[in-house]
matplotlib code that plots the C-alpha trace (Angstrom):
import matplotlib.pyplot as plt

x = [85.0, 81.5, 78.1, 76.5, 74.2, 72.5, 72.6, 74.1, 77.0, 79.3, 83.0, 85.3, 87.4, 84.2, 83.7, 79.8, 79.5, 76.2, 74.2, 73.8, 73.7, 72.7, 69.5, 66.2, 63.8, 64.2, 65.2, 65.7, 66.6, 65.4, 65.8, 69.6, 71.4, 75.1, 77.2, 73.6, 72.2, 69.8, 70.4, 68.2, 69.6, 68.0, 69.4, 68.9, 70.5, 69.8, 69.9, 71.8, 70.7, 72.0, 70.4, 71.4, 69.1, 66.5, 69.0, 70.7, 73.7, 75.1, 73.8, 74.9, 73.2, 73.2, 73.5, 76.5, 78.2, 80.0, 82.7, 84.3, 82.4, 83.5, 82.3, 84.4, 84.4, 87.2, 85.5, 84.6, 85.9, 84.7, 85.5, 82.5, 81.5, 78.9, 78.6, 79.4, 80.1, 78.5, 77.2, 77.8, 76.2, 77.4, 76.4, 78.8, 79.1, 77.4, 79.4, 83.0, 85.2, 86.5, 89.5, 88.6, 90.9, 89.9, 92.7, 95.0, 94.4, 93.6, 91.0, 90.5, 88.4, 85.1, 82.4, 79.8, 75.9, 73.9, 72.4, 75.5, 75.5, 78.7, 78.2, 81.1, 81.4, 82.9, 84.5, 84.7, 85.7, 82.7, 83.8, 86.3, 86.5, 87.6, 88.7, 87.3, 88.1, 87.1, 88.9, 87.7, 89.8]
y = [92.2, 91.0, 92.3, 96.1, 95.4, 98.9, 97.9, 101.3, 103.3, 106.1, 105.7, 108.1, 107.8, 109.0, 106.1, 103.6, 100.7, 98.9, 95.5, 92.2, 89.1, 87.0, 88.0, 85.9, 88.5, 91.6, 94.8, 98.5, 101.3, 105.1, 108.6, 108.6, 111.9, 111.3, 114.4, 116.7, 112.9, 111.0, 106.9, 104.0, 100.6, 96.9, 93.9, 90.4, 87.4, 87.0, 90.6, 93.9, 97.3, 100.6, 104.0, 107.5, 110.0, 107.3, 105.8, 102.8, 103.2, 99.3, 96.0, 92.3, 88.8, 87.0, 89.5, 91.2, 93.2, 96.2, 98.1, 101.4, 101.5, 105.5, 106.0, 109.3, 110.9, 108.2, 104.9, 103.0, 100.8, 98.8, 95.6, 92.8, 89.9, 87.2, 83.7, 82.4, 84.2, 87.5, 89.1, 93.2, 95.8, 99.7, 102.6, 104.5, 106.7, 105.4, 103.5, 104.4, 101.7, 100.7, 98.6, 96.1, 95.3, 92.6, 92.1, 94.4, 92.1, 93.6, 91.0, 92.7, 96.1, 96.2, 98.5, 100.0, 99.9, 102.6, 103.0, 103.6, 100.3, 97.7, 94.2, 91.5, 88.7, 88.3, 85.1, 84.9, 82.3, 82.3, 84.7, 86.1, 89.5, 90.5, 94.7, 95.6, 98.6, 99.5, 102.8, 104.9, 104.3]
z = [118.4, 119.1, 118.3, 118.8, 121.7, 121.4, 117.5, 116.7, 118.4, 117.1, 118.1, 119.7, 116.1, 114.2, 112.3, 113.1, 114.9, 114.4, 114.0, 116.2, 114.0, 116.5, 117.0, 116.3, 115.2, 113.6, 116.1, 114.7, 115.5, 113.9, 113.9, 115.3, 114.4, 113.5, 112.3, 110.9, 109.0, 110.0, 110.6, 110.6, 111.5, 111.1, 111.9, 113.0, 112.1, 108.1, 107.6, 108.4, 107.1, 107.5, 106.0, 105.8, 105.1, 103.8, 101.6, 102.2, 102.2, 103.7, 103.5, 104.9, 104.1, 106.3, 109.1, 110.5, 113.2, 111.5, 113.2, 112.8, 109.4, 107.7, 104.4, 102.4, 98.7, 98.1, 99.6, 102.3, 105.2, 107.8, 110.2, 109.9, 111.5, 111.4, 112.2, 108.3, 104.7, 103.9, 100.8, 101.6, 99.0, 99.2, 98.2, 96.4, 93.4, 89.9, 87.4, 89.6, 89.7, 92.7, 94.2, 96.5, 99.8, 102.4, 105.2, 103.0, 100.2, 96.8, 95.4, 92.5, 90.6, 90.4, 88.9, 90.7, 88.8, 87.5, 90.8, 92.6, 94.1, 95.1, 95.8, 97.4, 98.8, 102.2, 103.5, 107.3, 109.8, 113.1, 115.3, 113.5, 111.5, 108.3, 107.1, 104.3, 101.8, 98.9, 97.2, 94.6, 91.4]

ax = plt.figure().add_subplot(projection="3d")
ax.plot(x, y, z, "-o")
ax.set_aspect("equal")
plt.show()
């Protein structure tokens, strides 16, 4: 894998592709129509954003590279990578608990907050990438 040069791409699978970690300053991208929404990506290398619709709907500290990111009525799943451990936040539904898979390992349940919003931790390797899932209870 390696970073989104264009900073945001949709795949042939229908899944997103966007952000470039290794960037020094902040780059953005706006206005992208994907499936009748409306994107909006930021990245550089402390930060990666993604909003739908003016919502944000992904987050990575520091920043990522996120492939074949889908987001359904049961969850969401994604491969990331960055150059050390990332701290992701989701949005998902309010107060739904959610099972939490990286490399099709179930670390555990958590709880999303009144705001509909899922935070994790990510531990990855430079250069390496790690599949995440997290599935609606």
């Amino acid at each position: 894998m390696s970073v989104v040069t264009e900073l945001f791409r949709s795949e042939e699978n229908g899944t997103l592709s966007f952000g470039d970690y290794t960037l020094d300053t902040k780059a953005k991208k706006d206005k992208i129509e994907f499936e009748g929404d409306m994107y909006k990506v930021k990245t550089f290398k402390t930060m990666t954003k993604l909003d739908k619709n003016g919502q944000l709907i992904f987050e990575s500290v520091p920043g990522s590279a996120v492939h074949n990111f889908a987001a359904t009525t049961d969850g969401v799943a994604f491969e990331i990578e960055a150059s050390e451990d990332v701290q992701v936040t989701l949005e998902v539904e309010p107060e739904q608990e959610y099972r939490v898979y990286i490399d099709n390992i179930n670390v555990g349940n958590m709880k999303a907050n009144l705001g509909g919003k899922l935070t994790l931790s990510v531990e990855l390797n430079p250069g390496m990438t790690a599949m995440v899932r997290v599935k609606k209870q």
